[in-house]
N, C-alpha and C positions, 0 to 999 in steps of 0.2 A: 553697385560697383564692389571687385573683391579685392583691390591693390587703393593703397592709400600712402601717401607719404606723411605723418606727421606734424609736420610743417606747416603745410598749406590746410590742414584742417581748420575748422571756425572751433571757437574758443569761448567759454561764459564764464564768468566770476561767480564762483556758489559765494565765497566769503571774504569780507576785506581780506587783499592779500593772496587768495588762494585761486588759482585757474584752470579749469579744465579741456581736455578735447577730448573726443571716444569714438568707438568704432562698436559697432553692434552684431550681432545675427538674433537670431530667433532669441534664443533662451545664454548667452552671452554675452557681456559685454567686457571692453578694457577701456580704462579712462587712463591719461594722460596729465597729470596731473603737476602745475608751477608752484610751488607756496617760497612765497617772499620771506624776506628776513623779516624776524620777527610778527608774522602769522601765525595765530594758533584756530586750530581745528575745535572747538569746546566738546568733553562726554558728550557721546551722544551713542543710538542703536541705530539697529533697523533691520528690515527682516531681511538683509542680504546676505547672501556670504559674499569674504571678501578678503583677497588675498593679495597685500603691498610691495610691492620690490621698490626698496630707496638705489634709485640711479645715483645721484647726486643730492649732496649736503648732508647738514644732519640734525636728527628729528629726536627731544624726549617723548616717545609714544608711550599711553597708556592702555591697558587690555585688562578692563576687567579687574582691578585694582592693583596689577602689576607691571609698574614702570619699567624703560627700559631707553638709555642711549643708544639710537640705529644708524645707521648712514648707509652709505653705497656698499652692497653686494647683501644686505640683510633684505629677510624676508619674516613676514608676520601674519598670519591667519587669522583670520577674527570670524568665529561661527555668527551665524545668524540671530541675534536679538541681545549678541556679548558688548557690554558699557565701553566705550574706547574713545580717545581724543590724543590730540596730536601738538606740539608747538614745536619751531624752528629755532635749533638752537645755532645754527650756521647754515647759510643758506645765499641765494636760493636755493630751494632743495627742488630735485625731480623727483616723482613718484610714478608707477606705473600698477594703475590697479585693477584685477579682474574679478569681476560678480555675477556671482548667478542669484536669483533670477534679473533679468535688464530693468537696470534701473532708468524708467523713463522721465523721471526731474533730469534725468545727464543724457538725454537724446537731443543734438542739437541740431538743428533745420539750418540749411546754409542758407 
């Protein structure tokens, strides 16, 4: 299928607090992403790139040792194997996130 609403997509908890949905092709993907009030994301990498646009709320992310207050209409790049973590400083926060290459732990089977 190449039309998707959202909404009615299925949904998994990577982290207390944190929820996703996604939509895939070959070598792209966009995750959909809920994180609760006070939810945090802990440092971590990974060999994705990965590029965040905060819909709503608002997030202290971290990139690689530098901090930054984001919320709605910010965007943040994070190359491939760069330290980064995230906590909700008001929220719910929405995220909407696109990676190459497809991250298959966030392929979810309905």
């Amino acid at each position: 299928m190449k039309f998707y609403k959202i909404a009615e997509l299925p949904h998994k908890e990577v982290l207390q607090g944190i929820t996703l949905k996604s939509v895939h092709l070959q070598n792209l993907m966009v995750t959909f992403v809920t994180l609760e009030p006070g939810a945090v994301l802990p440092e971590h990498s990974h060999e994705h790139e990965q590029i965040s646009v905060v819909i709503s709320g608002t997030l202290r992310f971290s990139l690689e040792g530098e901090e930054r207050i984001i919320s709605a209409g910010h965007v943040v790049c994070v190359p491939a194997n760069a330290l980064h973590g995230a906590e909700v400083i008001e929220g719910p926060c929405i995220v909407y996130d696109s990676w190459n290459p497809v991250r298959a732990d966030y392929i979810i089977k309905k």
